[in-house]
C-alpha positions in Angstrom: 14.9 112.6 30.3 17.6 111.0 28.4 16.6 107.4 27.1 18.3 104.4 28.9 21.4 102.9 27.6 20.8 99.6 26.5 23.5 96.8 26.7 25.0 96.0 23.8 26.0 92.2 24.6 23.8 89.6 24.9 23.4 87.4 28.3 25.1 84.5 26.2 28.2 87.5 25.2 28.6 88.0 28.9 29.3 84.5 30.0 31.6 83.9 27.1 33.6 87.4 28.4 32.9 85.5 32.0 34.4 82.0 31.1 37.4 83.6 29.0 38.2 86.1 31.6 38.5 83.3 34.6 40.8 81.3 32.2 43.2 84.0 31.5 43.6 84.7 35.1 44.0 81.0 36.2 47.2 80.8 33.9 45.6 80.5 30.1 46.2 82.7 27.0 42.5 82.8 26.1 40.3 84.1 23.3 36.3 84.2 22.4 35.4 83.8 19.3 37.3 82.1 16.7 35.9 82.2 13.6 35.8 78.7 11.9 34.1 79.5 8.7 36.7 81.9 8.1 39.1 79.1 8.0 37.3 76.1 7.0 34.4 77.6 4.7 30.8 78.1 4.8 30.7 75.0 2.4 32.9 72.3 4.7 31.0 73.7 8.4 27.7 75.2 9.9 29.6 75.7 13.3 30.4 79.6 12.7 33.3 80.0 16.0 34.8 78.4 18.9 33.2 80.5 21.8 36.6 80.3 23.6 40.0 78.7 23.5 42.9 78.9 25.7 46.4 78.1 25.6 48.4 77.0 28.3 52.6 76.3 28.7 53.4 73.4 31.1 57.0 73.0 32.7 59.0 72.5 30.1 57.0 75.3 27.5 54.7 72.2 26.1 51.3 73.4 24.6 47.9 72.5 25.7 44.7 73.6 24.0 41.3 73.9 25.6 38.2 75.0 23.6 35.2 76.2 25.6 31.5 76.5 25.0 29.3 78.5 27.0 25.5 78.3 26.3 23.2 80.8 28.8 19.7 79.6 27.6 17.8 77.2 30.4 14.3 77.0 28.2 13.3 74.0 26.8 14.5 75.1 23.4 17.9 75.4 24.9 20.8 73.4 23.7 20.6 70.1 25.8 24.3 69.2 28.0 24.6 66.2 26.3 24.4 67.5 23.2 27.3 70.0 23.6 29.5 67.9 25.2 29.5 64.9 22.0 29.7 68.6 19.5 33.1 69.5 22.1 34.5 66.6 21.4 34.6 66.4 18.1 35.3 70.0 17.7 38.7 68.9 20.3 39.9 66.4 17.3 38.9 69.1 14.5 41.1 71.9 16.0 43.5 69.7 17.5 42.9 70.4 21.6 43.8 68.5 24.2 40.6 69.6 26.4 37.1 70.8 26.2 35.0 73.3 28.9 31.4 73.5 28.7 29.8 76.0 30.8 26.0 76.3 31.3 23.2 78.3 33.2 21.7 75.0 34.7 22.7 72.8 37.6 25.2 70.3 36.0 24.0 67.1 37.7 26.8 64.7 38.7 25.5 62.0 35.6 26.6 64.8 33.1 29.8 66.1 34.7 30.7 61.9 34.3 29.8 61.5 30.6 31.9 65.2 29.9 35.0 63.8 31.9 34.5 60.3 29.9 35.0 62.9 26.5 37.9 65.1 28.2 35.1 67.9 28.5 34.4 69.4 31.7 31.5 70.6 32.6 30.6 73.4 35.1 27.5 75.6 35.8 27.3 79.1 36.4 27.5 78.6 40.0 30.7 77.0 39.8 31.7 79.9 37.3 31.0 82.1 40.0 32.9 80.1 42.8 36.1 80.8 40.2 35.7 84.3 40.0 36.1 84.7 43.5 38.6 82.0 44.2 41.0 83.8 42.0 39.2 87.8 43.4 38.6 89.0 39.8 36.8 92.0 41.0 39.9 93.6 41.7 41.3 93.4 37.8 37.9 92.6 35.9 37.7 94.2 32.5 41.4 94.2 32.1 43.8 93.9 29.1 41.7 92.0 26.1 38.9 90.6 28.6 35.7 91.5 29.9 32.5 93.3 28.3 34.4 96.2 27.7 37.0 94.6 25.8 34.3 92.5 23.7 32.8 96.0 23.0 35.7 97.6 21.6 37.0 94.0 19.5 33.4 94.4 17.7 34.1 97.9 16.9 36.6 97.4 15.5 35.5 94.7 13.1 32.6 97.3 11.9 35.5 99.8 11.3 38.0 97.3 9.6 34.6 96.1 7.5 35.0 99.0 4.9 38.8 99.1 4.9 40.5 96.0 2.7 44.0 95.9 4.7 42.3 96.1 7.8 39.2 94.0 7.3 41.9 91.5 6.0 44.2 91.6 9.1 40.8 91.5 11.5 40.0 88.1 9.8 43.3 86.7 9.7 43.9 87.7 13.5 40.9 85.9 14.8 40.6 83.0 12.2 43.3 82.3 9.7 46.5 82.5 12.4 44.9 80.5 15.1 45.2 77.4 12.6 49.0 77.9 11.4 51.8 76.3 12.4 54.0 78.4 15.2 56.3 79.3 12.6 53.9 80.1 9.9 52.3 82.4 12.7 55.8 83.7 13.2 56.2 84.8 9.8 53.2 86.1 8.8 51.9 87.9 11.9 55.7 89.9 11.5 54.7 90.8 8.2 51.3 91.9 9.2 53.0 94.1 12.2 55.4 95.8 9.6 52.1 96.6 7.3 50.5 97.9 9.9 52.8 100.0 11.4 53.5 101.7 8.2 49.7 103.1 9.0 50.1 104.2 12.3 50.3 108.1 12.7 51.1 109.3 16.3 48.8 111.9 17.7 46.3 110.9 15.7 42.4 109.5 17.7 39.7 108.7 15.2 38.2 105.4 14.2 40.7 104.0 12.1 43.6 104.6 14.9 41.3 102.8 17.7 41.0 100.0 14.6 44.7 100.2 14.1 45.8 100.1 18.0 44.0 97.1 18.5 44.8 95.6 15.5 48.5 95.8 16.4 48.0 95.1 19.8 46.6 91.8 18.6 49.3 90.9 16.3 52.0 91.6 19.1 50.2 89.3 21.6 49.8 86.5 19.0 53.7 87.0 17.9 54.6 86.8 21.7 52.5 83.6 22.0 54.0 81.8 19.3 57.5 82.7 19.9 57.4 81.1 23.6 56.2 78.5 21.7 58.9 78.5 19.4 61.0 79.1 22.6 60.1 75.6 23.8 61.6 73.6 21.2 64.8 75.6 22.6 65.4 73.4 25.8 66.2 70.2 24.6 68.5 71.5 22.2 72.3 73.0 21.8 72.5 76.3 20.2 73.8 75.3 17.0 70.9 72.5 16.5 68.0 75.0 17.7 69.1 77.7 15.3 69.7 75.4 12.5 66.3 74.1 13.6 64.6 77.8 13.3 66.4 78.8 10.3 64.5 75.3 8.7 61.7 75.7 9.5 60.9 79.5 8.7 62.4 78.3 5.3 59.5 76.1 4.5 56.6 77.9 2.4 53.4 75.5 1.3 56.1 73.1 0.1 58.4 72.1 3.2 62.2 73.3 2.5 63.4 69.5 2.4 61.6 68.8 -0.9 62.2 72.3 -2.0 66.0 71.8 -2.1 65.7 68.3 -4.0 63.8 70.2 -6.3 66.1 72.7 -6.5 69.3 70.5 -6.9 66.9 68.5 -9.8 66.0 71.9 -11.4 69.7 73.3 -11.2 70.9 70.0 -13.1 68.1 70.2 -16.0 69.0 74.2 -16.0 73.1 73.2 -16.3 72.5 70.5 -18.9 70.2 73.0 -21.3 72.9 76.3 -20.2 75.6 73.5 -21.2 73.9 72.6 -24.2 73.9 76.4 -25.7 77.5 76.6 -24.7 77.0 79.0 -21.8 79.8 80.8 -19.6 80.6 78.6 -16.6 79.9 81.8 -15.0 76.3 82.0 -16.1 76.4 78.5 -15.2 77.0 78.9 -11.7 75.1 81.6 -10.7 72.1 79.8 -12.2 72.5 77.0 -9.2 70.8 77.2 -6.2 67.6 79.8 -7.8 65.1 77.4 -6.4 66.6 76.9 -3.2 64.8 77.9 0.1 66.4 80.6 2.5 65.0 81.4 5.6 64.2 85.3 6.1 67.2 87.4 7.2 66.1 87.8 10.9 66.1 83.9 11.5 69.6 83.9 13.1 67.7 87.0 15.7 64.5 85.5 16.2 66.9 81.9 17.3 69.2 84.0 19.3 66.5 86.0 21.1 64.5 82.8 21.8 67.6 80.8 23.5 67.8 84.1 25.6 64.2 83.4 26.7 64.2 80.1 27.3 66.5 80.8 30.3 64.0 82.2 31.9 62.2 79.3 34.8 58.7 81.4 34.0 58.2 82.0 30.7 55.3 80.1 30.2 53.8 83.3 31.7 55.3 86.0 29.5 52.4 85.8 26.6 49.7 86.6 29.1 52.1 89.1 30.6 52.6 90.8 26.9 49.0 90.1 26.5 47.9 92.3 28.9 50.4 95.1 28.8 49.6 96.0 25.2 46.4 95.6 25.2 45.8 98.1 28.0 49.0 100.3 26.9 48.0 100.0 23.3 44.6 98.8 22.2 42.9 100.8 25.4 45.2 103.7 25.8 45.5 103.7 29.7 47.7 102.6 32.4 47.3 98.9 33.6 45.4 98.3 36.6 47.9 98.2 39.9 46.4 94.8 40.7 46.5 93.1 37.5 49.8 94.3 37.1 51.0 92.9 40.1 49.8 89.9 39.9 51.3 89.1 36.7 54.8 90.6 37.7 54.9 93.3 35.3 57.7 95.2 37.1 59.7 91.9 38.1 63.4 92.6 36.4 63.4 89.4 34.0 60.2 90.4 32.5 61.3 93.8 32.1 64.6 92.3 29.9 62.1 90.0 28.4 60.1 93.1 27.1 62.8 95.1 26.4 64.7 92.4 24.4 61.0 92.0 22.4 60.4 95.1 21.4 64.4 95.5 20.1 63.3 93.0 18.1 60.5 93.6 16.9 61.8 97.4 15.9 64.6 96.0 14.0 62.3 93.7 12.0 58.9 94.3 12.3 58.7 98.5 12.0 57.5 98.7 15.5 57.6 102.5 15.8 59.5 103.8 18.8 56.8 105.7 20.3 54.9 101.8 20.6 58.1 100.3 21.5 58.6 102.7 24.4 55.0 101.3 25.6 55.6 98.1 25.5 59.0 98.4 27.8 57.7 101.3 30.1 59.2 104.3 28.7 57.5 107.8 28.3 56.5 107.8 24.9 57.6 111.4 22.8 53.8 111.7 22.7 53.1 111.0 26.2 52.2 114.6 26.9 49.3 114.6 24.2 45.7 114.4 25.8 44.2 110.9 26.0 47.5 109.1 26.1 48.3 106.3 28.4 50.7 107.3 31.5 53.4 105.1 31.6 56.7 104.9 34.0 60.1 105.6 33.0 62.0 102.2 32.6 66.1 102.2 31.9 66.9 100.1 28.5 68.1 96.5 28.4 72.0 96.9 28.7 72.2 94.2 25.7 69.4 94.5 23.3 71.8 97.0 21.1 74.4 94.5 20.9 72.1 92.1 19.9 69.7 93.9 17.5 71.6 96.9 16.1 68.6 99.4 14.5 
């Protein structure tokens, strides 16, 4: 008789894939565990992750961040309500969220729900977890996209693969620590450059351990690119063209010293370099291309990344479109499989705009971030040249955007 599999998540791992599974579905871009110490260092905190955080887009693309703490033991040893609820709210200043969710196994009395609310931090049982999950009939599309045990499973294998491998142990850390800290167009930046470095890995075909590592890996990267673009998107709105994209091309110009003070240094360096080049009788030629050496540029795919976001923010629902990438790749990519009908459904995946939204993405994302085509065909619905190869995800046949060429040439 064949010995009985054993769980590999603990009760507390289950609510956590509970809790972030609800929020995804009632309109968040959530995540469990963030690693804090990876960020702030053993040395400045005990606290080793946020068990959950979730971003949300309101009308007008603004950001709201919610943390979340779930805590499954009721013993006496357990962590009391109070408690959590005075740690949530100073973890809210600490990472800069505008909320706090504290779910626990015991009956939240009404006393405790008051003191949470007085400290922005709701505070529901598992009861009222439960009452969620049905409101919103997660049956029909649990376990889908980056959520659920399943997904929690295969994120944890991959951190044991990635463990021995530098570039990939590296990415894993950055992609749930380092990027969740960084300003949007830090994240922008540097997740692009991650995607480019990992794609140069990718070999089509090919299903060990370091290709399940490498889907999810990439999946993740796209996802977080996604998110922080709409966010970039938002500051869009209020803005002309001209202004937004001198805007973008400003800010991805900054490095750890902000571009403003970069170009006064630059214009104080160019006149000490003229005055010693002047000094040693130098050609006014050498002179002049000596100016500017210190100055900041942006990259050369700022004048894209602002053009494809003012073609977003047209869009009346694009606060959805990161959950909506979220769950695509990670099913198309990271699990290798169709998406669920129902999930896909209700998150309009087949809706036109969304399609162009995709499709404009991943034009993008080909033309400066290495995205393979064989990925890129994924992400917009295509039949990838590999789709025929066993364990590959089905996918439909979707016609191009008629004007992602004209706007990203490969």
């Amino acid at each position: 008789m064949p010995p009985a599999k054993t769980d590999p998540l603990t009760s507390g791992d289950h609510l956590e894939s509970r809790v972030g599974q609800v929020w995804f579905w009632e309109g968040y871009f959530a995540r469990v565990g963030i690693d804090l110490i990876g960020h702030y260092g053993p040395d400045l905190i005990q606290v080793t992750d946020l068990d959950l955080l979730a971003i949300g887009f309101g009308p007008g693309l603004e950001v709201h961040r919610t943390i979340g703490e779930s805590k499954s033991g009721v013993g006496k040893s357990a962590p009391k309500p109070l408690d959590r609820i005075v740690w949530l709210r100073g973890l809210q200043q600490l990472v800069n969220a505008h909320s706090a969710e504290l779910t626990v196994m015991s009956k939240a009395t009404p006393t405790i729900r008051e003191l949470g609310r007085q400290l922005r931090v709701n505070v529901e049982s598992a009861d009222d977890l439960t009452e969620r999950e049905t409101a919103l009939g997660i049956a029909d599309f649990a376990d889908a996209g980056a959520h659920g045990p399943d997904a929690m499973i295969l994120r944890r294998t991959v951190r044991s693969i990635a463990r021995d491998d530098p570039t990939l142990a590296t990415a894993f850390k950055f992609l749930t620590s380092t990027v969740w800290f960084l300003d949007p167009f830090a994240a922008i930046k540097q997740t692009l450059g991650l995607l480019e470095t990992l794609c140069q890995r990718w070999t089509p075909g090919v299903q060990d351990d370091e290709m399940l590592a490498m889907r999810w890996l990439i999946s993740e990267t796209l996802s977080i690119w996604v998110l922080n673009l709409v966010t970039i998107t938002g500051h869009a709105r209020p803005m002309d063209a001209a202004a937004f994209t001198g805007h973008v091309r400003e800010r991805l110009a900054d490095g750890i010293v902000p571009a403003q003070r970069m170009r006064q240094l630059s214009r104080d360096f160019d006149k000490f370099v003229g005055g010693v080049l002047a000094a040693a009788n130098a050609s006014p030629e050498l002179r002049i291309e000596a100016m500017g050496a210190f100055n900041p540029a942006p990259p050369e795919w700022a004048n894209s990344l602002a053009e494809l976001a003012l073609r977003l923010a047209r869009q009346p629902a694009l606060g959805d479109l990161p959950r909506q990438f979220d769950l695509l790749v990670h099913e198309r990519i990271a699990r290798w499989r169709i998406v669920p009908k129902a999930a896909a459904t209700t998150l309009r995946l087949d809706d036109h705009a969304v399609r162009n939204d995709l499709a404009l993405i991943a034009a993008f994302l080909r033309s400066f971030g290495s995205l393979p085509e064989g990925l890129s065909d994924l992400i917009v619905g295509g039949r990838t040249p590999d789709a025929r190869e066993a364990g590959s995800p089905g996918v439909t046949d979707s016609p191009p955007s008629p004007d992602e060429e004209a706007l990203f040439p490969e």
